[in-house]
Structures are given as C-alpha cells and as structure tokens.
C-alpha positions in Angstrom: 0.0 0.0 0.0 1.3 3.8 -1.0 0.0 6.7 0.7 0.2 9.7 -0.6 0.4 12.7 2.6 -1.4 16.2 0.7 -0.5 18.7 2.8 -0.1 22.6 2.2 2.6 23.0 4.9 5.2 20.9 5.8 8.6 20.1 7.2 10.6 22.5 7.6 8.2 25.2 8.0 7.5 25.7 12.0 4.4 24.8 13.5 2.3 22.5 15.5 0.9 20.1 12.5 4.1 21.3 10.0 6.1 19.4 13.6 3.6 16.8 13.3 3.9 15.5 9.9 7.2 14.2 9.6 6.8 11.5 12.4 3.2 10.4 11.2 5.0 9.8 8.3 8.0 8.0 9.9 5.3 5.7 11.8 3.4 4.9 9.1 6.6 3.8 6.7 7.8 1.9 10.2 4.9 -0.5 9.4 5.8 -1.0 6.0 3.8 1.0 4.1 5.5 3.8 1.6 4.8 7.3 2.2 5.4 10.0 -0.3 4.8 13.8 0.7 3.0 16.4 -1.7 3.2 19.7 -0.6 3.3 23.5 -2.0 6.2 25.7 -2.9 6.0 28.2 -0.5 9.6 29.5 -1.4 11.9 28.5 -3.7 14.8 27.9 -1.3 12.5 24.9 0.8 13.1 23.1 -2.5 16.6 21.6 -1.7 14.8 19.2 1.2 14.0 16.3 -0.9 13.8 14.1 2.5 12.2 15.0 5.3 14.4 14.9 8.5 13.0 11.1 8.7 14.0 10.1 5.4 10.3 10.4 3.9 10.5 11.8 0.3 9.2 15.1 -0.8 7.7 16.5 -3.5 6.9 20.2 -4.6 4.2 22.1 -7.0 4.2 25.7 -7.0 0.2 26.2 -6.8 -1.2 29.4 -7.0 -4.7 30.2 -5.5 -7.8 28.9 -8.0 -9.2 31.7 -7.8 -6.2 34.1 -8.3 -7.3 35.9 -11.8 -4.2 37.4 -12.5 -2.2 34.3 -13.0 -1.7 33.8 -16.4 -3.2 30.8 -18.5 0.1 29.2 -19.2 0.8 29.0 -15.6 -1.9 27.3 -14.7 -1.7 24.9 -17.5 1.5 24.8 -16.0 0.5 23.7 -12.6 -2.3 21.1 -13.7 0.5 19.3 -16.5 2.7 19.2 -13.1 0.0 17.5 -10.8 -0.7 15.1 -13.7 2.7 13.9 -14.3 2.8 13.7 -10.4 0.1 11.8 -10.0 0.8 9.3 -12.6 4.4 8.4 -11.5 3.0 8.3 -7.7 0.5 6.2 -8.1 -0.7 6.1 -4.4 -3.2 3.7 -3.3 -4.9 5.9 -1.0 -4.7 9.9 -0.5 -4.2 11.7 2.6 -4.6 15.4 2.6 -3.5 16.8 6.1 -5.6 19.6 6.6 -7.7 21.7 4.5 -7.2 25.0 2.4 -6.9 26.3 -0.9 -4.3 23.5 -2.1 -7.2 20.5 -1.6 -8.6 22.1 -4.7 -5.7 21.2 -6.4 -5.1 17.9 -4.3 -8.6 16.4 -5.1 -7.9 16.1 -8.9 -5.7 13.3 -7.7 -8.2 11.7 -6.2 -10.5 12.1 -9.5 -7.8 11.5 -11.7 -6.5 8.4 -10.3 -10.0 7.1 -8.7 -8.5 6.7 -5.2 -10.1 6.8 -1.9 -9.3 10.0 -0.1 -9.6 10.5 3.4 -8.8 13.8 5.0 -8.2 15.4 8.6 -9.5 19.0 10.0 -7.1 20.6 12.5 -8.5 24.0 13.7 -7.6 26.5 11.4 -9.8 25.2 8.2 -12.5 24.8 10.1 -12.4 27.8 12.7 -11.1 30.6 9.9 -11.3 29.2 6.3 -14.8 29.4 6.1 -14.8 32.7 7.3 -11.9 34.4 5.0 -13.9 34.4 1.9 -17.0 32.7 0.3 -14.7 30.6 -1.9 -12.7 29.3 1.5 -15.9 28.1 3.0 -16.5 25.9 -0.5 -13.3 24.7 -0.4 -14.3 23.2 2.8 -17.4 21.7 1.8 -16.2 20.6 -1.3 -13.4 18.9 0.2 -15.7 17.5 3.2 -18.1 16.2 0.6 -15.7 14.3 -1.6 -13.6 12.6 1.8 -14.3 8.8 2.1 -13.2 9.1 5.6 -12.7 12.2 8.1 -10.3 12.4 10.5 -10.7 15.1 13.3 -8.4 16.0 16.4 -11.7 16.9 18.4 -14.9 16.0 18.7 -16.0 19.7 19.4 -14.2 20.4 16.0 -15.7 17.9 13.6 -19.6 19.3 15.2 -18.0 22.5 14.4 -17.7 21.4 10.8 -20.8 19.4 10.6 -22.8 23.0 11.3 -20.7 24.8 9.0 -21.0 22.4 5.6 -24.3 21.7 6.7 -23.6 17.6 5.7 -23.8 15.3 8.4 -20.5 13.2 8.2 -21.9 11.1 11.2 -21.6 7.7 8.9 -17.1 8.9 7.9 -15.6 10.6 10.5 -12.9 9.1 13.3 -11.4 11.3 16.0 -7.9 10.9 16.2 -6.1 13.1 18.6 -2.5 13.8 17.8 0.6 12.9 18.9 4.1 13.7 20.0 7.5 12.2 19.7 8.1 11.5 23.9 12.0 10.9 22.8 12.2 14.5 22.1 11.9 15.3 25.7 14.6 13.1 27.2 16.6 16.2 26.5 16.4 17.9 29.8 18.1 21.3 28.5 16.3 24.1 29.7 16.1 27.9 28.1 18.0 30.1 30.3 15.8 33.9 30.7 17.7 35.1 33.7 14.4 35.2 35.3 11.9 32.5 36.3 9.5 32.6 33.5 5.8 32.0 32.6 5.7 30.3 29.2 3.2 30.3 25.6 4.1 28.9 22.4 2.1 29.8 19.2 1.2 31.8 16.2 1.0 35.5 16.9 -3.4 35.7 15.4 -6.0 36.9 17.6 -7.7 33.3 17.7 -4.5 32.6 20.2 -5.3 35.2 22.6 -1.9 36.5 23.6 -3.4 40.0 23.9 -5.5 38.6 26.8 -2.5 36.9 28.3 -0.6 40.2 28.3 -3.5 41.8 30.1 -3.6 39.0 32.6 0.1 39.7 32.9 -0.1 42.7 33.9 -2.3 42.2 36.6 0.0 39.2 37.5 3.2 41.5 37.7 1.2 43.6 40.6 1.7 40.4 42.3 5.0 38.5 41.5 7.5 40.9 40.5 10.5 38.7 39.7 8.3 36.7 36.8 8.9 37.3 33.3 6.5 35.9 30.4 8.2 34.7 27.0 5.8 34.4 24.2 7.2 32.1 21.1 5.9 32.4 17.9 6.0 34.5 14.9 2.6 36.1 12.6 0.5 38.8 12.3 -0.3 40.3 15.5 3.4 41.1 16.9 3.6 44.4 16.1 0.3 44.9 17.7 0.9 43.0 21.1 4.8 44.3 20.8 2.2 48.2 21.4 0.0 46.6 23.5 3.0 45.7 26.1 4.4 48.8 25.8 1.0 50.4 26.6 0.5 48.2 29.5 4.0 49.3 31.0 4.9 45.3 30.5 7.3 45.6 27.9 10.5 45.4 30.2 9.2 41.9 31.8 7.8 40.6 28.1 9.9 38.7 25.6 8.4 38.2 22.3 11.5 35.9 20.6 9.7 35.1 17.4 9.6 31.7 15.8 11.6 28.6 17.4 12.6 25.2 16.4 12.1 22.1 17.9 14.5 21.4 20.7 14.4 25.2 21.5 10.8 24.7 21.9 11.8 21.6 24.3 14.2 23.9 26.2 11.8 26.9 26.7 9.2 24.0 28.4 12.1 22.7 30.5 13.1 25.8 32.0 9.7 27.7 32.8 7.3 27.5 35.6 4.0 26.9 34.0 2.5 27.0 30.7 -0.1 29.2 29.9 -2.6 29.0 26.6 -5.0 31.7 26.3 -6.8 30.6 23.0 -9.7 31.9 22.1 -10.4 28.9 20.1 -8.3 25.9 19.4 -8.7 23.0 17.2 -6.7 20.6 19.5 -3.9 22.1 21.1 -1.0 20.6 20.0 1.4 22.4 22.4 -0.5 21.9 25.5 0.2 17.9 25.2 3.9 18.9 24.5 4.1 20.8 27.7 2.7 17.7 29.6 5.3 15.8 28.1 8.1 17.9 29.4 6.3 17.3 32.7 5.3 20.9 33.7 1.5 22.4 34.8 -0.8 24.2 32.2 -3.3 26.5 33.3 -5.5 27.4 30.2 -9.1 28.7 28.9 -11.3 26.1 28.7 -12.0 26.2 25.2 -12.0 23.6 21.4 -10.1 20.8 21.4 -8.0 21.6 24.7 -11.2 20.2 26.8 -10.9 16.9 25.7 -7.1 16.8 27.0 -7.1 18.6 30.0 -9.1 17.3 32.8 -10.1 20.2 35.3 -7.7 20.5 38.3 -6.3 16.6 37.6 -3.9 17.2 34.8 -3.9 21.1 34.3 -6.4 24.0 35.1 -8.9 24.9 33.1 -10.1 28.7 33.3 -13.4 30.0 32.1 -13.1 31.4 28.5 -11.5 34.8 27.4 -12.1 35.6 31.4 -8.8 37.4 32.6 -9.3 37.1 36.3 -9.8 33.6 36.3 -6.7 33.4 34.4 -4.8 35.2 36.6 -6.2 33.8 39.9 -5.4 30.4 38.6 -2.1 31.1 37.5 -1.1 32.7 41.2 -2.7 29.6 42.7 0.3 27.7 40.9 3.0 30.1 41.3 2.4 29.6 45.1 2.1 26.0 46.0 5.0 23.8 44.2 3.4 20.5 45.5 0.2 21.7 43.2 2.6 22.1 40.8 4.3 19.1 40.6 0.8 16.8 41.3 -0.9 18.3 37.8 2.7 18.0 36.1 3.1 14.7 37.1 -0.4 13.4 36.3 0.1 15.4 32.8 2.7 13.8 32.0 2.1 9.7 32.9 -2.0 11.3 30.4 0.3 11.7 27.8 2.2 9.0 27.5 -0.4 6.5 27.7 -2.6 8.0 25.0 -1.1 10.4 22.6 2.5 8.8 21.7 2.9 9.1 18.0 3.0 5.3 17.9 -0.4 5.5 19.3 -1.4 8.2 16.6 -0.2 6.4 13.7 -1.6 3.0 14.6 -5.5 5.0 14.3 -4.2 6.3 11.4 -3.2 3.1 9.9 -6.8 1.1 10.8 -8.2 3.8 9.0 -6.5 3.6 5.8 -6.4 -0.3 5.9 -10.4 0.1 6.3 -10.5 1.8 3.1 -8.4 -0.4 1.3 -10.6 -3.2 2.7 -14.2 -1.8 1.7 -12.5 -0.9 -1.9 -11.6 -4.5 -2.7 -14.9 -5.6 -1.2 -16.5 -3.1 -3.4 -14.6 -5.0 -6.8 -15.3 -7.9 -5.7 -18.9 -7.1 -5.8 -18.7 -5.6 -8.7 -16.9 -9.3 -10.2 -19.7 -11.4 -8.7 -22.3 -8.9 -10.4 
C-alpha cells in the first residue's frame, strides 16, 4: 500500500501540525507501508529538502490560489500538467490530505484522476477561519468534506464545528484521532536560560491565540510577582500589535516576544519555565498543551475547542473560564504559590500523555483507518466481479 500525505505546509516550515507531519510519516513507513509527501512551494529555497528529517520523500508544486485571476493561463496549464505527471508516477493507493485549504482544490484532482479513496483530517484553522476568510474558502471546505471517504478530526468539538458549518452530516465517515508527539524528544532535559523565572506560551502571533488577553492578565500578575517574566514564542501577524499593546500596558520590560523557534528550542523553553499558559480563544486541539505535559510541567488554560478533551479540570492542568482574565490570573497565582500543586498536575500530565497520545499510538489509528479503506475498496470489486 502507498500513501500519498497532501498537505499545504510541511517540514521545515515551524508549526504545531508542519512538527507533526514528519513523524506520522516516519510511523506509518515503520509498518511497512511507503509514504510519499505532496506539498506547495512556499519559497523556492524549501526546494533543496527532498527528504524530510526522517528520510520520507518530498515532492513540490508551485500552486497558485484557484481563484487568483491574474495568473496567467500558461501558468496554470502549468500547474495542472505538473499535478498530472505527479500523479501518474506516484500512483498512491490511498490519498491523505493533512488539513484543508486552498491547495485541496488542487489535491482532489488526484483523487478524480487516479479514482482513489481519499480521506482527510480537520485541524482548527480550516475549520475555525477558512470558512470565514472568503465565500470561496468556506466551499473549499465543503467541497473537500463532501468528496472525503473518511474524516479524521483531532476533536470531537471540532468535527460538530464542521458538521454546522457544511451543513452535511458526516456522522456515517468521521474518526477522531487526537494527535501525537515524539516523547523521545523530551529526554533532553536542556532548559532555556531567561535570567528570570518565566511564565511560558508557544504559538502563532493571530487573535484566535489570545496572547493580547494573556498580556492583560500579565499585567495584573506583575502587581503580584514581580521577579516573573512571560516569553511568548511564535512569529505572525499580531506582533507588532501585542509588541504596542506591552508597551502600553508598561509590561514591555518583563515581556519577551522571541519570534519563531525550532524544535528542541521549543523543548528547552518548556524545561526551563514554571508553567505553561494558553490563552486561546479557540483551538482545534492544542498541539502544544500535550507537549508541555510531556516535558512534565503544569498548564493553566481557557477552557476552550479541542483543549477540553485533553485537560481534565484540576487533575492534569487548570482549566479557566473562557476569554475571562481574572480567572486566568487567579489560577495562574494559585500555581506560582504551592510547588506541590505544581508538581501533582505536572506529574499526572505527563504519565495522560504518554499513555494515550505517543505518536505510535497516533499512527496505529491512522493506519486502521487507511487499511479500512483499502478493505471496503476490494470488497466493493469484488462485488462488482460477482455482479
């Protein structure tokens, strides 16, 4: 069996799922099956990783956006003579595309093309803002929900959150299948050195991540514990804007915003802070929040998505009511006081995330999934050849 892994993002672009990727790849190929990646040129000089850092082979088209008028006719005859050569030497039994955007137009003529099952997973971001961007980004999510012979959800809040936007049920194809980590990654015990103890969040700098609400529960915090700094990692849109919001909020000596970080620098920031905050305003699944579990440290965050269904109120992390900033604060000086509180929620996060989101774990669900499809294809030719 060949899958082929869609995706618009990948390795080594930073982010939750572009992390992600590479090791459900390196788990599936583990059990034997090959794995090629498909992704989008996103700049020119991504082009010299042919492998990803697990040895999975990748492969490039330059897409521009379907409904982009000004790109000239021979470019897109261009881009669809590219897909079809692609798709042809491929040959995958089975496509995979990761999450959705403006690429599964592009990524579903595979599927029609070559007449393969196609199954597809919804993260957050295509189902919480795509639809919402333009009229053609909430098609593209229909039309890619619509033509999916299986769905594969982080969340069970997420894929309802889908159902209501498409207006399809997909009660009879959907599977929820949280993601995973790579636990080896946190056997490194480095930690990030601030100068100060430090509160911690990890993300992309958009207002669905809430960072604007953190630094206003921040400031109230710094009334209280004046040694405490708050490191924000990440890169995106909003930094300028929270950059004038801490400087407005007389913050902006105690707040480091240090942009985008890898992956053992985001291992090293966990290890050396005293608590991880996520102050979402929504959130697919949370990626980040089962990383910080991993590298056995307590997570106070709103209670909101995706992050519900990892964190179990006051067992394995605090949750705080949604978007409100004195909960968030009370909760986070309830921590910074009692180390034994601490170390109880860090403990029990970590010992939650070992037993049920290992990327082993993750890849197995993904596996049953694509060997179900394979099944119910050959029963359907076999069908067919008693007919």
């Amino acid at each position: 069996m060949k899958i082929l892994i869609a995706t618009p993002s990948y390795w080594p672009r930073i982010g939750g799922i572009e992390r992600i990727g590479p090791l459900l790849a390196k788990e599936i190929r583990s059990s034997g099956i090959d794995v090629e990646i498909l992704t989008h040129l996103h700049t020119k000089d991504i082009k010299k990783y042919t492998h990803d850092e697990y040895g999975t082979e990748i492969k490039y088209i330059d897409f521009k956006h379907p409904a982009d008028r000004s790109v000239p006719k021979f470019r897109r005859i261009k881009i669809y003579l590219s897909l079809f050569v692609f798709a042809f030497r491929s040959k995958p039994d089975i496509l995979y595309i990761r999450w959705v955007d403006w690429t599964s137009w592009y990524f579903l003529i595979i599927k029609k093309i070559l007449q393969i099952p196609a199954v597809v997973s919804i993260h957050g971001s295509d189902v919480n803002k795509l639809p919402f961007v333009s009229d053609f980004g909430k098609q593209f999510l229909i039309d890619t929900l619509k033509s999916a012979d299986r769905i594969i959800s982080t969340s069970n809040i997420l894929i309802k959150k889908a159902e209501e936007i498409s207006n399809l049920d997909l009660s009879k194809k959907y599977y929820i299948i949280p993601n995973g980590i790579d636990l080896k990654r946190f056997d490194n015990k480095v930690k990030y050195i601030s100068g100060k103890p430090y509160i911690l969040a990890i993300g992309r700098l958009v207002y669905a991540k809430g960072f604007d609400l953190l630094l206003e529960a921040f400031k109230k915090l710094c009334e209280n514990v004046p040694e405490i700094e708050l490191i924000i990692a990440g890169g995106g849109e909003e930094k300028n804007n929270l950059i004038d919001k801490a400087k407005i909020l007389g913050i902006s000596d105690r707040v480091k915003l240090i942009g985008p970080v890898d992956e053992s620098t985001v291992v090293s920031l966990l290890n050396g802070c005293r608590l991880f905050v996520c102050s979402s305003r929504s959130e697919g699944f949370g990626n980040v929040i089962l990383e910080a579990m991993a590298a056995g440290k307590p997570i106070v965050s709103f209670g909101v998505g995706g992050v519900v269904e990892i964190i179990q109120d006051d067992i394995n992390g605090i949750l705080c009511e949604p978007g409100n900033i004195c909960d968030l604060v009370k909760n986070i000086l309830n921590l910074l006081k009692s180390e034994e509180e601490c170390n109880r929620l860090a403990m029990n996060g970590y010992l939650y995330v070992k037993e049920n989101y290992s990327c082993e774990v993750m890849a197995k669900r993904y596996i049953k999934v694509f060997n179900s499809l394979i099944e119910t294809k050959k029963s359907l030719k076999d069908g067919e050849k008693a007919v």
